[in-house]
Biotite code that builds the C-alpha atoms (Angstrom):
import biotite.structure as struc

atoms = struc.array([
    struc.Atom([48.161, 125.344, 131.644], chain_id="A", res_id=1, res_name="UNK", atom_name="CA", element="C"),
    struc.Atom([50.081, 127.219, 129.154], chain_id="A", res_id=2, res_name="UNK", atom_name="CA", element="C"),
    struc.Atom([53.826, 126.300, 130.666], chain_id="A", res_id=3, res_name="UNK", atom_name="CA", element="C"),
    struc.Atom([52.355, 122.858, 131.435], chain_id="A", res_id=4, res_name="UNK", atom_name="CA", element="C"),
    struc.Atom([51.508, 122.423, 128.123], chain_id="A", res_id=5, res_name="UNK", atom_name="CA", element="C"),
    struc.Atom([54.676, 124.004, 126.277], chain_id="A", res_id=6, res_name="UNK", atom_name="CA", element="C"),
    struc.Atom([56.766, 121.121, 128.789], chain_id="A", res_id=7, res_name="UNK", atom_name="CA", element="C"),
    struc.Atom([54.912, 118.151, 127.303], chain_id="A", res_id=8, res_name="UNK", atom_name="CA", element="C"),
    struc.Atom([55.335, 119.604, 123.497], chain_id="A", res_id=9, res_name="UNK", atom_name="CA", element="C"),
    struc.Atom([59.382, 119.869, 124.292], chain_id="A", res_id=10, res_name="UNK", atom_name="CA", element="C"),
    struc.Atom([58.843, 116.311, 126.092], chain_id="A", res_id=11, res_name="UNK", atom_name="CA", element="C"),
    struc.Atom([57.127, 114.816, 122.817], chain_id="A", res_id=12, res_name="UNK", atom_name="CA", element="C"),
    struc.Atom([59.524, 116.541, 120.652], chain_id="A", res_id=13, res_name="UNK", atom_name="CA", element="C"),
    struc.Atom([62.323, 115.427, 121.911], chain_id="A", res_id=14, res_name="UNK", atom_name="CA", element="C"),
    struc.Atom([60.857, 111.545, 122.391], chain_id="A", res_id=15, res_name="UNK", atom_name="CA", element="C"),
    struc.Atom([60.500, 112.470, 118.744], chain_id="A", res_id=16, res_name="UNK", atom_name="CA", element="C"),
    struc.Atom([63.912, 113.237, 117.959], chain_id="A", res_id=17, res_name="UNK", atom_name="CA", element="C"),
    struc.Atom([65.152, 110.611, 119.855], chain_id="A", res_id=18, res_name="UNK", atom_name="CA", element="C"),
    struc.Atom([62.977, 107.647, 118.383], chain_id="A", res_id=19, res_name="UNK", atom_name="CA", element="C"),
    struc.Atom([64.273, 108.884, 114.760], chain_id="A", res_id=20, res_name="UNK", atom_name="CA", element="C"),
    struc.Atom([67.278, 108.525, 115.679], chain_id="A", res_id=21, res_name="UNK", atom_name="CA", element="C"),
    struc.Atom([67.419, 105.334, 117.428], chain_id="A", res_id=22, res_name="UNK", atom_name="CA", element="C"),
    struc.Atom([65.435, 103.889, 114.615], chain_id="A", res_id=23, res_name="UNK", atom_name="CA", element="C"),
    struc.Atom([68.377, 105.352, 112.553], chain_id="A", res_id=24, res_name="UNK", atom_name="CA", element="C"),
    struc.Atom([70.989, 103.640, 114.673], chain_id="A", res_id=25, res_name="UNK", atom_name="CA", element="C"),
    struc.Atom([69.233, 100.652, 114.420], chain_id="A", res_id=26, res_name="UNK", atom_name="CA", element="C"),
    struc.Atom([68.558, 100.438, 110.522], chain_id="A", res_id=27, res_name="UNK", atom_name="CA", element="C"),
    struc.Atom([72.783, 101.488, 110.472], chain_id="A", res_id=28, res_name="UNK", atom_name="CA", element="C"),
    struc.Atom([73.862, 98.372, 112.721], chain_id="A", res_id=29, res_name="UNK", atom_name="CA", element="C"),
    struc.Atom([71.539, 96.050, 110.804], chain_id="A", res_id=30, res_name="UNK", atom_name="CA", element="C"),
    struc.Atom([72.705, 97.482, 107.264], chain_id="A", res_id=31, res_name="UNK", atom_name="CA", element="C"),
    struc.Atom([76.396, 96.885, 108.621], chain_id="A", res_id=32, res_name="UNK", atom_name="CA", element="C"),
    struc.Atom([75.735, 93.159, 110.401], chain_id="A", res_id=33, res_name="UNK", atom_name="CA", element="C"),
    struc.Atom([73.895, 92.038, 106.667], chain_id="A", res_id=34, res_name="UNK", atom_name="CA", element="C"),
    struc.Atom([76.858, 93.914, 104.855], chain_id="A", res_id=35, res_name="UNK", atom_name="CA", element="C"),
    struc.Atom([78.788, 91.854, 107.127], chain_id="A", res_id=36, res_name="UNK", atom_name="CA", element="C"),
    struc.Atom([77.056, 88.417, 106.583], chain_id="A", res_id=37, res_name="UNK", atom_name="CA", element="C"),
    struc.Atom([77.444, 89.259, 102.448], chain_id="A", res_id=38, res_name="UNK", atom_name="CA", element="C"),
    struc.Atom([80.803, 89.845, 102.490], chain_id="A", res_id=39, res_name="UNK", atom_name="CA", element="C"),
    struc.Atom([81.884, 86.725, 104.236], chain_id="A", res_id=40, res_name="UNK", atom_name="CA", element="C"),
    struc.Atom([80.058, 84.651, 102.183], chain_id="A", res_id=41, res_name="UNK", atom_name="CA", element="C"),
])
């Protein structure tokens, strides 16, 4: 139970880790596409 248990913490930390930093990726592109559309204009 206990190694079972220690996987699925590193699992969720990681899924953790990753989701931050695909939301971060995601707020960067959008920043840069509406930075984009602004300076066209």
């Amino acid at each position: 139970m206990g190694a079972q248990s220690f996987i699925w913490d590193w699992k969720n930390l990681k899924f953790c880790y990753f989701s931050r930093l695909w939301k971060k990726m995601t707020a960067d592109i959008i920043r840069k596409e509406i930075w984009e559309r602004e300076t066209i204009k």
